[in-house]
Each structure stands twice: as C-alpha cells, then as structure tokens.
C-alpha positions in Angstrom: -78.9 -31.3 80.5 -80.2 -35.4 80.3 -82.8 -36.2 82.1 -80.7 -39.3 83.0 -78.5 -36.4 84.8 -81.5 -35.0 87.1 -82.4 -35.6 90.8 -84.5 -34.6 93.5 -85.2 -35.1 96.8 -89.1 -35.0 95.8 -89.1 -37.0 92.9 -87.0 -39.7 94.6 -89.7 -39.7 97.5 -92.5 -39.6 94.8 -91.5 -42.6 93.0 -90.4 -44.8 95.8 -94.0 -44.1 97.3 -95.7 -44.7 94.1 -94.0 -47.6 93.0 -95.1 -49.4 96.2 -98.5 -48.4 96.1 -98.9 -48.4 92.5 -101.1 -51.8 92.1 -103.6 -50.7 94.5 -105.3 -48.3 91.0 -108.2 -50.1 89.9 -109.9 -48.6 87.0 -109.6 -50.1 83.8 -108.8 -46.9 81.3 -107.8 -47.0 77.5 -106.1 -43.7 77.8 -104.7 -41.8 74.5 -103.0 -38.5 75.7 -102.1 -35.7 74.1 -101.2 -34.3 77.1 -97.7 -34.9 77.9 -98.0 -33.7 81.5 -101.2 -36.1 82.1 -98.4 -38.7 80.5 -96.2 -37.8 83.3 -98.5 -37.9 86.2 -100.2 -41.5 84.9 -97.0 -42.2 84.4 -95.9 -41.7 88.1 -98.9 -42.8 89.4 -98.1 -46.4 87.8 -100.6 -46.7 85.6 -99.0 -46.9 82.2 -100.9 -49.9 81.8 -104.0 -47.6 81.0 -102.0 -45.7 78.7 -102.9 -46.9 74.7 -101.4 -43.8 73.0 -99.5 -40.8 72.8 -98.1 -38.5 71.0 -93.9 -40.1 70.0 -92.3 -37.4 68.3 -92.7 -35.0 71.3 -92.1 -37.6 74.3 -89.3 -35.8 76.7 -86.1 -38.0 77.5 -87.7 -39.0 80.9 -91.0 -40.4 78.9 -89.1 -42.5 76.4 -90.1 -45.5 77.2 -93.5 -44.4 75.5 -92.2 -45.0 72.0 -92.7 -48.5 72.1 -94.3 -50.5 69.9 -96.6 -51.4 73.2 -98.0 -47.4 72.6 -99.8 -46.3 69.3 -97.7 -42.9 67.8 -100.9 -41.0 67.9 -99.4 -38.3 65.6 -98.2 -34.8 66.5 -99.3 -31.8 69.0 -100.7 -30.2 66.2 -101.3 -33.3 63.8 -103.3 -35.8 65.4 -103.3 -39.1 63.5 -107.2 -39.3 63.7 -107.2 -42.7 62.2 -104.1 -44.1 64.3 -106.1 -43.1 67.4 -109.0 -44.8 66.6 -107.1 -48.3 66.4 -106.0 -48.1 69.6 -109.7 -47.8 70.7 -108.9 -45.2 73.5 -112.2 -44.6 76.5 -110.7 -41.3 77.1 -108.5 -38.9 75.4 -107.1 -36.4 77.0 -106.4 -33.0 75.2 -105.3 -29.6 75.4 -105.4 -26.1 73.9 -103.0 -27.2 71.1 -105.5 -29.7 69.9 -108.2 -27.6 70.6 -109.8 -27.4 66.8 -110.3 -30.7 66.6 -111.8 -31.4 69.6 -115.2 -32.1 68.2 -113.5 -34.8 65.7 -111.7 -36.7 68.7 -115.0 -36.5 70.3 -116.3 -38.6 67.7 -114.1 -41.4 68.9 -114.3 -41.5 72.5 -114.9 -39.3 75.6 -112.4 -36.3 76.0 -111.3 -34.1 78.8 -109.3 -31.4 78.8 -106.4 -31.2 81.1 -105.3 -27.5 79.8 -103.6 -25.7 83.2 -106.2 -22.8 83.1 -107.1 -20.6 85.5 -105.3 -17.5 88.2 -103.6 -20.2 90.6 -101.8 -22.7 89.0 -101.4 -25.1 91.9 -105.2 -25.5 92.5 -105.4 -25.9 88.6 -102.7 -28.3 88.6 -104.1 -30.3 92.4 -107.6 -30.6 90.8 -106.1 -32.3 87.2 -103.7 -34.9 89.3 -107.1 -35.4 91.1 -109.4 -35.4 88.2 -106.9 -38.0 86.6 -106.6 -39.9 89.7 -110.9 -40.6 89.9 -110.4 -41.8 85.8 -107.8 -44.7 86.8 -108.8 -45.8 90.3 -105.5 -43.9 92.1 -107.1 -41.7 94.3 -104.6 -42.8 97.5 -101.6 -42.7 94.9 -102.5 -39.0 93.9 -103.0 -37.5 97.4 -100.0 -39.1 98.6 -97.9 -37.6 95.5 -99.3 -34.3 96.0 -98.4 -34.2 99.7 -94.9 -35.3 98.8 -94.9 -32.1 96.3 -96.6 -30.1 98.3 -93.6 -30.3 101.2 -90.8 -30.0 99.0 -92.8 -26.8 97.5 -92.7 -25.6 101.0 -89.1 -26.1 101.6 -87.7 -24.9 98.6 -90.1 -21.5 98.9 -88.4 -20.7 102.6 -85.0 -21.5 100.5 -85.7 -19.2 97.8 -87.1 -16.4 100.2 -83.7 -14.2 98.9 -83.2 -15.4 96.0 -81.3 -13.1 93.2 -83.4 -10.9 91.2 -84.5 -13.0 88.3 -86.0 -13.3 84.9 -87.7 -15.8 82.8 -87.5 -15.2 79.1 -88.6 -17.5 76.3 -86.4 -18.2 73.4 -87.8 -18.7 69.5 -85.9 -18.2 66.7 -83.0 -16.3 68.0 -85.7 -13.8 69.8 -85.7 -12.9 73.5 -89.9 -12.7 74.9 -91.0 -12.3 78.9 -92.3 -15.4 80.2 -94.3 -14.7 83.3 -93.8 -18.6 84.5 -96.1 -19.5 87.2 -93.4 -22.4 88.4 -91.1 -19.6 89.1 -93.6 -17.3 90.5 -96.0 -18.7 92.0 -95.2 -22.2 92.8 -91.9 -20.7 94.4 -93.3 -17.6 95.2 -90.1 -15.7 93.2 -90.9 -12.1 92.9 -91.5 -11.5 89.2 -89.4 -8.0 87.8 -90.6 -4.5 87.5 -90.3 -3.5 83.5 -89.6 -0.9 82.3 -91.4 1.5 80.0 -89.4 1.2 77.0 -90.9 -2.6 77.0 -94.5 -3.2 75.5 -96.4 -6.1 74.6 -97.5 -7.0 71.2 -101.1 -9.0 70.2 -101.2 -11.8 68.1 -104.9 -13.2 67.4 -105.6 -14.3 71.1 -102.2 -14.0 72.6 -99.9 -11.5 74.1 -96.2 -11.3 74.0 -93.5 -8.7 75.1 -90.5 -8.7 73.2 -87.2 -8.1 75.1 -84.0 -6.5 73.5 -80.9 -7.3 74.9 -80.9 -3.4 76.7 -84.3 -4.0 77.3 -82.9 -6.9 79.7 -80.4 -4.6 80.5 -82.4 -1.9 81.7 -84.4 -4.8 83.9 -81.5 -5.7 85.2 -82.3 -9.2 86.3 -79.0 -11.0 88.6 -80.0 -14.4 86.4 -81.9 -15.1 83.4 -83.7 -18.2 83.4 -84.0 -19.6 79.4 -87.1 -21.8 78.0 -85.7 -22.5 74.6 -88.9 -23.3 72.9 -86.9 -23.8 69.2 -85.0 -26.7 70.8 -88.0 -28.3 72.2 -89.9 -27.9 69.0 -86.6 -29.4 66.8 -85.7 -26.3 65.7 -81.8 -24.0 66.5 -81.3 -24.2 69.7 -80.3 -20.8 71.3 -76.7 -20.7 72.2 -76.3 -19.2 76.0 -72.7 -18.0 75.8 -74.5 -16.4 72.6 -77.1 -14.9 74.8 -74.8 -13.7 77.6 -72.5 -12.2 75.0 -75.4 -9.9 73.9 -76.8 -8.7 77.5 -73.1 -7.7 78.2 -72.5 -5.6 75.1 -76.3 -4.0 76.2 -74.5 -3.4 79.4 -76.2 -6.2 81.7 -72.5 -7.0 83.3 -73.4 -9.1 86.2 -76.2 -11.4 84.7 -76.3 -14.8 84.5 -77.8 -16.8 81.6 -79.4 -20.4 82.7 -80.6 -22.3 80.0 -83.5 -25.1 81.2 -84.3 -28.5 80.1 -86.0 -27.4 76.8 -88.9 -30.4 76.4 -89.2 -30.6 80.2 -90.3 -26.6 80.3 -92.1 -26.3 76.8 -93.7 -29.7 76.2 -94.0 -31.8 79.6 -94.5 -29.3 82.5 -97.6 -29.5 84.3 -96.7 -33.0 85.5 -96.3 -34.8 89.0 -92.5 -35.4 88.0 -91.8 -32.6 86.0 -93.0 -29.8 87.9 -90.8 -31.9 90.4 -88.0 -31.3 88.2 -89.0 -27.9 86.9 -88.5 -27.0 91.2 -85.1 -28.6 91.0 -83.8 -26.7 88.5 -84.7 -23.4 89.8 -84.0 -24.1 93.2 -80.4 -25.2 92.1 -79.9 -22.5 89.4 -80.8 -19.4 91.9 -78.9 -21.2 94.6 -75.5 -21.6 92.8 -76.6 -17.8 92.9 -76.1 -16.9 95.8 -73.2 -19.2 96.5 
C-alpha cells in the first residue's frame, strides 16, 4: 500500500485545520530529528521551516519531501552522521531509544530531548510529546486543535470497533512470526488483545522480551485476522509474502484467518505521529471492518 493511496476522515480534518493555522507558530527552532514521528507531527503542525535535518534513508513515502537538498541527511537510525549534524547547526535534536548510546556525543552539539513513547498509557505519552514539541516551536493552538481532531475520530472509531473480530498483531523479521502487543491496536482502539496459550513462551534478549509464534501456535490462538508489521521491509530487507503467511496458518490448521499486511515504514519507523497514528487508526479500522462485512 502507497501512502499516496491512504485517506482519512481525521487526517483530512487535521491538515485542512493546520494548514490554515499553521503561520500563527512563532519560535524560531533549528530542529535535527531523529525521530521520524516528531518529523510527522512538526511536519503537520507546519513547521518544517524549523526542521534542519533528518534522518533520509528511513523517511516513509508520506515524509519524502524531507530528502531535499533544503534538509541535511543526518545519517542512519543507528548511524548518526555526527559531523553532518553539526553543519546544519541544529538548537535541538530530538532522539530516541535507537540513538540512545550516543546521546552524550549529540549532546555535545546542541540540546536534546528525547521523544521515546515510554510509559503504561500511550496516549498520555504520546498527548504530552505533541505538547512538549508544540512549547519548542511556538504551536501550542496548532497542537491542541490537532489532538482534539484525533482525539474524536479515536472515539468514533473505538464505538465502531466495539465487536470487532478476534484479532492478532504479530511482527514479521526474517521469515519469523513474534507477538506484538501494539498499543494502537489495543489501547488507542481499545481492541481486546488474545488469550495465549501455554505452549507459547517468551524468550529474553539483553533488555528485551519477545514471544515467538509458530504457525500452530497461531493456530491454537485462533485469532479471526492477523494484523502484519513487516519490520524486514521497513528496514530494506525480504519482505514477508502474505499469501506465504496465510498458506502456513492453514496447513497449522488456522482455516478461517485472515492475514493483513500494514504499511511497513508507517508501523515500524514513523508511528507515534499526529498523521501516522492518524493513519495507523485507518488501517485498522478498515482492515477489521472489511471483517465483519
């Protein structure tokens, strides 16, 4: 799916609200971002004209227009270009987990602050960093009436979604199947998350925690749809193949499951954005609606 091909009722209303208030931001910001979701929301706000940097080998198809020549290429997720980001002579970075190690060496060149989605309830995490960006740029007014906006159409699609089918979010990467607890599917939209089994257990990795699902894991879960974040194609690598996938759960014996794939970058790399969790809400509410259809 092209993010030329997606529409919503929310982000239409967003942007024709934004685009008229828009000149009323005052601050005067230098803003490098590794933070593609911070991207989004100053980029929704209107305030690209604060942006100096950001990260072009990971930009999303809606957040193309960043890989102009106007923008410094401030190197990867994982590979900051320390000495490109110092010639665009940021007054903020903004950073996240994945840059976390060299937090003290971006330090060195200008303030930082770190927009990382932590905490137990995402939409108060997510409210106070559209907030927190909107007091660094002088869009205060443009953020709350954004988050309003979302904050209906999160309403409306939540009463829509009250029966929704039983569903499941997995992750793909590398031709493996792992649980992804999604807080856009469950708690922005409030879709109950599934009951696993016991044959299902989680595995540690240095700080993180993942659970594995075989396709008679699935199966035995027995989820109505499976929703897909294909982290290998947003990363560059194989995408998974969902005929592939849906082959496999009904050979494990998962006969009436459907396999959504979702926009890979928009789930993996952008999310925590005024327009993409816009976006993100669209595709679940359409993908569980054709559901029950």
């Amino acid at each position: 799916m092209k993010y030329a091909a997606i529409t919503t009722s929310a982000l239409t209303t967003l942007t024709a609200t934004l685009l008229l208030a828009s000149a009323a931001a005052s601050a005067d910001q230098r803003i490098a971002t590794f933070d593609l979701g911070s991207l989004d929301t100053l980029d929704a706000l209107g305030l690209s004209d604060q942006v100096v940097g950001a990260p072009k080998s990971s930009l999303p198809g809606y957040l193309k227009q960043y890989a102009e020549e106007t923008y410094a290429d401030i190197g990867g997720l994982r590979s900051p270009d320390m000495d490109a980001i110092r010639q665009s002579d940021p007054s903020l970075i903004l950073y996240t987990g994945r840059q976390g190690e060299w937090e003290d060496e971006l330090g060195e060149i200008a303030p930082l602050l770190n927009t990382s989605l932590q905490g137990d309830n995402y939409l108060t995490t997510f409210d106070d960093n559209v907030r927190e960006l909107a007091s660094q740029t002088g869009a205060e007014a443009e953020a709350e009436d954004a988050l309003e906006i979302l904050h209906n159409e999160i309403e409306t699609q939540r009463e829509a979604l009250s029966n929704a089918p039983r569903t499941l979010v997995v992750t793909h990467n590398g031709g493996n199947l792992m649980l992804n607890q999604h807080p856009v599917v469950h708690d922005v939209l409030g879709i109950a998350a599934l009951e696993m089994p016991d044959s299902v257990t989680s595995e540690t990795r240095g700080t993180r925690t993942f659970t594995p699902l075989s396709p008679e894991a699935i199966s035995d879960i027995d989820p109505e749809v499976v929703l897909v974040v294909d982290r290998s194609a947003a990363i560059g690598d194989e995408a998974a193949d969902a005929d592939a996938i849906a082959q496999m759960l009904l050979e494990a014996g998962a006969e009436k499951t459907r396999v959504v794939m979702l926009t890979p970058a928009l789930w993996y790399l952008s999310g925590g954005g005024l327009q993409s969790l816009a976006l993100q809400i669209d595709e679940v509410s359409a993908a569980l609606s054709s559901s029950n259809n």
